[in-house]
RODO-2510 file (C-alpha; in nm, 4 decimals, decimal comma):
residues 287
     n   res          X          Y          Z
     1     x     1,2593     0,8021    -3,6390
     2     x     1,0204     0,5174    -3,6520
     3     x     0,9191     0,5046    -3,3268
     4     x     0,8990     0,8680    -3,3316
     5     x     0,5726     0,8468    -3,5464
     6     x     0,3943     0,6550    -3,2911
     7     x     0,2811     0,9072    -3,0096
     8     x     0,1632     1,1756    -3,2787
     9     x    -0,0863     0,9456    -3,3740
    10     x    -0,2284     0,8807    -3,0228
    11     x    -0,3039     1,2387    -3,0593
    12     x    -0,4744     1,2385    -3,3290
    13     x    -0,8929     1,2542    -3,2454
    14     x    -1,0718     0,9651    -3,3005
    15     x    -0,7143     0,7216    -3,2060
    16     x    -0,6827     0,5604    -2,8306
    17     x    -0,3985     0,4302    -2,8826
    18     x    -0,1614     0,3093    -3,1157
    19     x     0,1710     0,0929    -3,1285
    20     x     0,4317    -0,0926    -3,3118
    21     x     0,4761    -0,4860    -3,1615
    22     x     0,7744    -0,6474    -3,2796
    23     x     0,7701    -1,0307    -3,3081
    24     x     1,0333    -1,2573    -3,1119
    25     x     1,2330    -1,3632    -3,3207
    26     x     1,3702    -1,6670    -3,1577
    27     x     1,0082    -1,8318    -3,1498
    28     x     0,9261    -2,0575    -3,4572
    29     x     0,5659    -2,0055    -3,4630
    30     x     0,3646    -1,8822    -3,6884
    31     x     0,2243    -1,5967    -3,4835
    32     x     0,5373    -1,4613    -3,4520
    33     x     0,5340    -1,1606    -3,6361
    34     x     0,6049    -0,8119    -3,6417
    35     x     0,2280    -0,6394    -3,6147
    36     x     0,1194    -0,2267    -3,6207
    37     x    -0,2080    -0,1537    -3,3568
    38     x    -0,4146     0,1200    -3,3831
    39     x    -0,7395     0,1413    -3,1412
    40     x    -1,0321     0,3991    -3,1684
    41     x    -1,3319     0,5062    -3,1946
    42     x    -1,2963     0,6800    -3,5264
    43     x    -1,2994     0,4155    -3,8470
    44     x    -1,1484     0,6518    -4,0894
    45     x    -0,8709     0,7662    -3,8824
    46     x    -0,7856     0,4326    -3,7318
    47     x    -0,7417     0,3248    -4,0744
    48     x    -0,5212     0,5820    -4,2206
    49     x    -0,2870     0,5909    -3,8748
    50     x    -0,2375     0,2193    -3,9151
    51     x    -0,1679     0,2164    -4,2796
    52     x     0,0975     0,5271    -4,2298
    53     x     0,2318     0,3407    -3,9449
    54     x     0,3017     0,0078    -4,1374
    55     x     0,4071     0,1230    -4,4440
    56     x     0,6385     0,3539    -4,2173
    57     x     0,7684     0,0451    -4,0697
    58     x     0,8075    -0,1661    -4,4277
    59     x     1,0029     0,1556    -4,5616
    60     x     1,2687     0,1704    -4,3147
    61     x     1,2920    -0,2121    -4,3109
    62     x     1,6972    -0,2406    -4,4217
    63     x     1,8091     0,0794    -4,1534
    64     x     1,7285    -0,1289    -3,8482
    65     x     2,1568    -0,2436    -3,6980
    66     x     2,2705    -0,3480    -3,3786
    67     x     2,3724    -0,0160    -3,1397
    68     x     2,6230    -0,2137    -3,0484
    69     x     2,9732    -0,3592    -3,1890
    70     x     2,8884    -0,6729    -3,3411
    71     x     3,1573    -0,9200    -3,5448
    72     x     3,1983    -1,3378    -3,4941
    73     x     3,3701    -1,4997    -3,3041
    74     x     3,7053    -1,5522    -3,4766
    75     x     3,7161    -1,1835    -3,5510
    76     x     3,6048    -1,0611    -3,2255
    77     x     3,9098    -1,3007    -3,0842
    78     x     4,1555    -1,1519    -3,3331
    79     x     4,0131    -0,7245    -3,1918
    80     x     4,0638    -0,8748    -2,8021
    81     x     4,4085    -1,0727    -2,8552
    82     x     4,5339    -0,7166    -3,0617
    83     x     4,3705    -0,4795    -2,7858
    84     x     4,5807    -0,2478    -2,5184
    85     x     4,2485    -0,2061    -2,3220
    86     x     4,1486    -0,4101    -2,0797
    87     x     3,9581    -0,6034    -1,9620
    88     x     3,8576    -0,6615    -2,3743
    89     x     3,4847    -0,8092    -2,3180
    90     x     3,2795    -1,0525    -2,5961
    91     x     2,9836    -1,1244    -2,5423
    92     x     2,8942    -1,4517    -2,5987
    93     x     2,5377    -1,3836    -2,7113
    94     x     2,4113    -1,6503    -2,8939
    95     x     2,3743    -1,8581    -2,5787
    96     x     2,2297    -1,5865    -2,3358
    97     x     2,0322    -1,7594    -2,0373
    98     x     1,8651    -1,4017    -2,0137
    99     x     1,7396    -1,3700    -2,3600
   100     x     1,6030    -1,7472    -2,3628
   101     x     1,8929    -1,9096    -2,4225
   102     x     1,9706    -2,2889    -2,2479
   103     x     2,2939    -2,1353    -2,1671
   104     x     2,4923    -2,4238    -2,1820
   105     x     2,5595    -2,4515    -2,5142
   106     x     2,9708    -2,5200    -2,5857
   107     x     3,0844    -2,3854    -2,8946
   108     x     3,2629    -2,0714    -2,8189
   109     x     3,4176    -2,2472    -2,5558
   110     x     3,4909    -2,5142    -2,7549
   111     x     3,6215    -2,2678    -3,0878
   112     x     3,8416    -2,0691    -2,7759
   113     x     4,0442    -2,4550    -2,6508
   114     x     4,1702    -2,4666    -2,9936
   115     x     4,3454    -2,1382    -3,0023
   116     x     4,6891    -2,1463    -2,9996
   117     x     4,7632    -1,8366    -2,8373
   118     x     4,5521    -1,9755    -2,5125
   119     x     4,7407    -2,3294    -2,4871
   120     x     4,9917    -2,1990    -2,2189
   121     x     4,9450    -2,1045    -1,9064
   122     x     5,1885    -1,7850    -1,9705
   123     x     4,9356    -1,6957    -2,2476
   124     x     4,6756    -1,3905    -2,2332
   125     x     4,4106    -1,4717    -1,9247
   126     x     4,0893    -1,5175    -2,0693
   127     x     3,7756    -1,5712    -1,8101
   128     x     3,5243    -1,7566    -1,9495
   129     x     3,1889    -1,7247    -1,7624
   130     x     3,0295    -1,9403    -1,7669
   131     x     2,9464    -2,3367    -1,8451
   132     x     2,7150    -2,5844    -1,6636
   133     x     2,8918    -2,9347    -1,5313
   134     x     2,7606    -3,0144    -1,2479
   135     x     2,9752    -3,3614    -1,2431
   136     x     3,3009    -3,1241    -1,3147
   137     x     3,1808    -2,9566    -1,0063
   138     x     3,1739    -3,2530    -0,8201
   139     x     3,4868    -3,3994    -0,9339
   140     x     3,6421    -3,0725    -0,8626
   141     x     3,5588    -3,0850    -0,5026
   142     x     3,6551    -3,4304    -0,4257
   143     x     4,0106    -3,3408    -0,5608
   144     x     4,0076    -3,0047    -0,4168
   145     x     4,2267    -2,6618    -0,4984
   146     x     4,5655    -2,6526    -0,6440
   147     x     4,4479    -3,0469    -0,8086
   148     x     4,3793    -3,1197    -1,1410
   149     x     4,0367    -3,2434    -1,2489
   150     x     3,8769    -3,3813    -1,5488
   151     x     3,4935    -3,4153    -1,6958
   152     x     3,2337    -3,3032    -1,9168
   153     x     3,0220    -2,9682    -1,9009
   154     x     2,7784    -2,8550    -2,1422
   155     x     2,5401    -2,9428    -2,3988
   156     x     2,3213    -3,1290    -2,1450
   157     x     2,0090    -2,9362    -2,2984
   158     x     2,1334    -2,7703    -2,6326
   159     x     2,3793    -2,9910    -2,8028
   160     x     2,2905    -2,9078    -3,1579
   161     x     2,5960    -2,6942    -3,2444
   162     x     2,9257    -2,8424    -3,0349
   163     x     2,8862    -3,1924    -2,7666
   164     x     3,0058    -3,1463    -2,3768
   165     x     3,3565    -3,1007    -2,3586
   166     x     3,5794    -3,3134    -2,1847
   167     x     3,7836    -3,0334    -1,9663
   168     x     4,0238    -3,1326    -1,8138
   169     x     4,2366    -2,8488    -1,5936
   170     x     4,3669    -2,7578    -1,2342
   171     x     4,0752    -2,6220    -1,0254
   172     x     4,1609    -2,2973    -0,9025
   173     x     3,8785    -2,1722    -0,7144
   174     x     3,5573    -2,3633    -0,5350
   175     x     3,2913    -2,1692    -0,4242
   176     x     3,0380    -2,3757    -0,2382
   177     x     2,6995    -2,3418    -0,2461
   178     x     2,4133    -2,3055    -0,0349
   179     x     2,0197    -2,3559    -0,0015
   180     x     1,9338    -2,1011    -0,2611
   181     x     2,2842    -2,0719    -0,5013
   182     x     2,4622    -2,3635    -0,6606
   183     x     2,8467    -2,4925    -0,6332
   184     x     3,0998    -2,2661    -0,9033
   185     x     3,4620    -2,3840    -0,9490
   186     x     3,7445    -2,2279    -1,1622
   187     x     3,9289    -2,4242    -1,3823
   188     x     4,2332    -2,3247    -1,5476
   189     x     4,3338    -2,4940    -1,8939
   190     x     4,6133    -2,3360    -2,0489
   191     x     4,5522    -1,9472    -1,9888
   192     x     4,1525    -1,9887    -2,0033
   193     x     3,9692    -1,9596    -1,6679
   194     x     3,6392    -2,1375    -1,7059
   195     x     3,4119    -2,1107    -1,4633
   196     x     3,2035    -2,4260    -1,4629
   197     x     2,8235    -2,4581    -1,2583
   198     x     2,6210    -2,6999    -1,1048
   199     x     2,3411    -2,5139    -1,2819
   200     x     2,3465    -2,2453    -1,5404
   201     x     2,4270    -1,9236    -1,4280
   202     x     2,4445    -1,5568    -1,5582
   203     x     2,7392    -1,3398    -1,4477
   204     x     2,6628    -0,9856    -1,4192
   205     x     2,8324    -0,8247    -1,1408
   206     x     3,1792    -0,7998    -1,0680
   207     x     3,1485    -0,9845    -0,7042
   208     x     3,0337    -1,3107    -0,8953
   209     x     3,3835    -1,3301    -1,0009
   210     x     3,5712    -1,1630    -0,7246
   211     x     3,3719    -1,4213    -0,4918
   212     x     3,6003    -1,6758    -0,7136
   213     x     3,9383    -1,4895    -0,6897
   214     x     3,8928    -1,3842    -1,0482
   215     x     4,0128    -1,0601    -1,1431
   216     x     3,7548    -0,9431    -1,4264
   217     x     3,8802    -0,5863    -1,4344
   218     x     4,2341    -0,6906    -1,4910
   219     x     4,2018    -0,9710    -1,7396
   220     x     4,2955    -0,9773    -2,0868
   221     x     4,0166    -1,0987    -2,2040
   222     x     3,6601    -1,1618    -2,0535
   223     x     3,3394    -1,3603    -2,2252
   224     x     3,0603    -1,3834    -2,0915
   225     x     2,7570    -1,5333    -2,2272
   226     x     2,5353    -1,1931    -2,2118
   227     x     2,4265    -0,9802    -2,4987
   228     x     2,4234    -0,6155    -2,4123
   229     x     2,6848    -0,5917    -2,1095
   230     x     2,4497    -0,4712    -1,8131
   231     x     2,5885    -0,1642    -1,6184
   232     x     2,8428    -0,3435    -1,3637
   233     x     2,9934    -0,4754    -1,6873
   234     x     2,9829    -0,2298    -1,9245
   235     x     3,1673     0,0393    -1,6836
   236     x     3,4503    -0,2348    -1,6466
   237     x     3,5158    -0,2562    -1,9785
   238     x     3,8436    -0,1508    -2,1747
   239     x     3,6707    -0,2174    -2,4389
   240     x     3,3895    -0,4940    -2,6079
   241     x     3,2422    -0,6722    -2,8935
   242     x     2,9239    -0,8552    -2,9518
   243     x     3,0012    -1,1948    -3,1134
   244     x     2,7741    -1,3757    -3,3407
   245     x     2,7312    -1,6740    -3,1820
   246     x     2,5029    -1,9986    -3,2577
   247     x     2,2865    -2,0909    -3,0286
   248     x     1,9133    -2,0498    -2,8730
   249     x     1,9217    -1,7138    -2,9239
   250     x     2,1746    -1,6303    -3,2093
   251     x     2,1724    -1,2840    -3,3517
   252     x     2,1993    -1,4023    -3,7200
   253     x     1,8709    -1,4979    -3,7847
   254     x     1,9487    -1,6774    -4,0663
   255     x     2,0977    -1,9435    -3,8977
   256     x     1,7774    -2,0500    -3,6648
   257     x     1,6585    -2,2579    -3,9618
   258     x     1,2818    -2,1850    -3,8720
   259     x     1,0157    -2,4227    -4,0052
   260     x     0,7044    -2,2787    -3,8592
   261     x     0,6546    -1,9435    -3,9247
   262     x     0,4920    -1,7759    -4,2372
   263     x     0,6920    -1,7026    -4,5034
   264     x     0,7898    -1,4831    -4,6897
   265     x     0,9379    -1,3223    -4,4086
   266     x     1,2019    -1,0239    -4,3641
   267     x     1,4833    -1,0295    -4,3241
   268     x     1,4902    -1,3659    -4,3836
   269     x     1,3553    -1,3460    -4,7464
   270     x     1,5177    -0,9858    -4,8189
   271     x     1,3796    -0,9658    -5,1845
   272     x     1,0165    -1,0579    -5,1104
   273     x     0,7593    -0,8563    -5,2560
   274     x     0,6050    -0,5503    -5,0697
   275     x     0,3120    -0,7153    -4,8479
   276     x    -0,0579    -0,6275    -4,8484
   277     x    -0,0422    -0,3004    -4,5497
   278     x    -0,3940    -0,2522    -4,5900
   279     x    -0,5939    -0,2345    -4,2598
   280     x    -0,7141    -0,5641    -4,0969
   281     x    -0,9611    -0,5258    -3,8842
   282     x    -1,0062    -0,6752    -3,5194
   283     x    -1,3462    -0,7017    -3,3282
   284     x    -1,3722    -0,5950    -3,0315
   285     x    -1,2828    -0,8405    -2,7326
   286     x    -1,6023    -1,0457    -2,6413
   287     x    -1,7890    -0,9412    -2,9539
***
């Protein structure tokens, strides 16, 4: 509905163009910043379309919600482990390497070794995907398939929320790599099938985990750290939940503990006054 408002205005005579920018939210800088732009050649009319449009935007401030499922971790754990449908995916979105995450952050991982209901072998398959260790990975090939191995992956670059873990596991798969792709391995500890990288990697299509005789569309229970699933993923799906994660790029704002950017702020200061939506105007470039 929001959005809706824009292209009316670009109709209007008078407007060029006109547009709603939304800040990024993981930035701490102090440009960062949701801003309304309205261009023309008509004073009066730029002013009132820009006005409408941000006090448009502050109005429906509280409506905005994922379009997604979205829980935490231990509660997105307790929906897969009670699930018929699989493979049950979480997203592991905090850390996402394609939203400007390090991806190598540990903590899920680390939260998922301490459930009981993964410690056996016999327990429900969960495919973790994935975790840079590129000393795992070459520990894992000196010992080879069917061995076990043991060394630490993760939190090389983001170690603010869980250290590397000390896996230690039977390596199940070794996928070598070549000129332009690194070495993956598979280890297994207890019923969790972590897939451990030279460097980070995203997973996004089934082959990257058929290429490691990993069954994602038969699994219990496959994360993967990815917000919204892409297409490969999301038609695999029994079913799928978005966890709230900590990391680079964690959904709950509240927890980036920004320093630089202007504040008040919403949502991070939810009962902030109403802000000054008057126009501000912006020469024109090279003037």
């Amino acid at each position: 509905s929001l959005y809706a408002k824009v292209d009316p205005i670009t109709q209007e005579k008078g407007v060029i163009d006109a547009a709603i920018w939304i800040g990024y939210a993981w930035a701490d800088e102090p440009r960062n910043h949701a801003v309304v732009m309205v261009t023309g050649d008509d004073k009066n009319q730029v002013k009132e379309s820009a006005e409408f449009l941000a006090n448009s935007f502050w109005a429906v401030r509280n409506e905005f919600e994922f379009v997604a499922p979205v829980a935490y971790l231990d509660e997105s754990l307790e929906m897969a482990l009670k699930s018929e449908k699989k493979p049950f995916v979480i997203s592991d979105m905090g850390d996402n390497p394609t939203a400007g995450g390090a991806g190598d952050v540990t903590w899920t991982l680390n939260e998922l070794l301490k459930r009981p209901e993964f410690k056996s072998e016999s327990g429900p398959e969960l495919i973790y995907a994935s975790i840079p260790g590129p000393d795992l990975v070459a520990k894992a090939k000196e010992v080879g398939i069917g061995n076990q191995v043991e060394g630490y992956a993760g939190a090389m670059v983001d170690d603010r929320f869980a250290p590397p873990l000390l896996l230690k596991g039977k390596v199940l798969a070794i996928k070598e790599g070549d000129s332009d792709a690194k070495t993956e391995v598979v280890v297994q500890i207890g019923s969790i099938k972590v897939i451990v990288t030279e460097k980070r990697k995203p997973y996004h299509h089934v082959k990257d985990f058929t290429d490691l005789n990993l069954d994602p569309e038969n699994t219990d229970i496959l994360v993967v750290k990815i917000g919204y699933l892409v297409p490969e993923l999301y038609d695999l799906r029994g079913d799928w939940i978005m966890a709230l994660t900590p990391g680079g790029v964690d959904q709950d704002l509240g927890r980036l503990g920004y320093q630089r950017i202007n504040r008040p702020m919403f949502p991070l200061d939810k009962d902030m006054a109403d802000p000054d939506l008057s126009v501000r105007w912006v020469k024109e470039s090279g003037k």
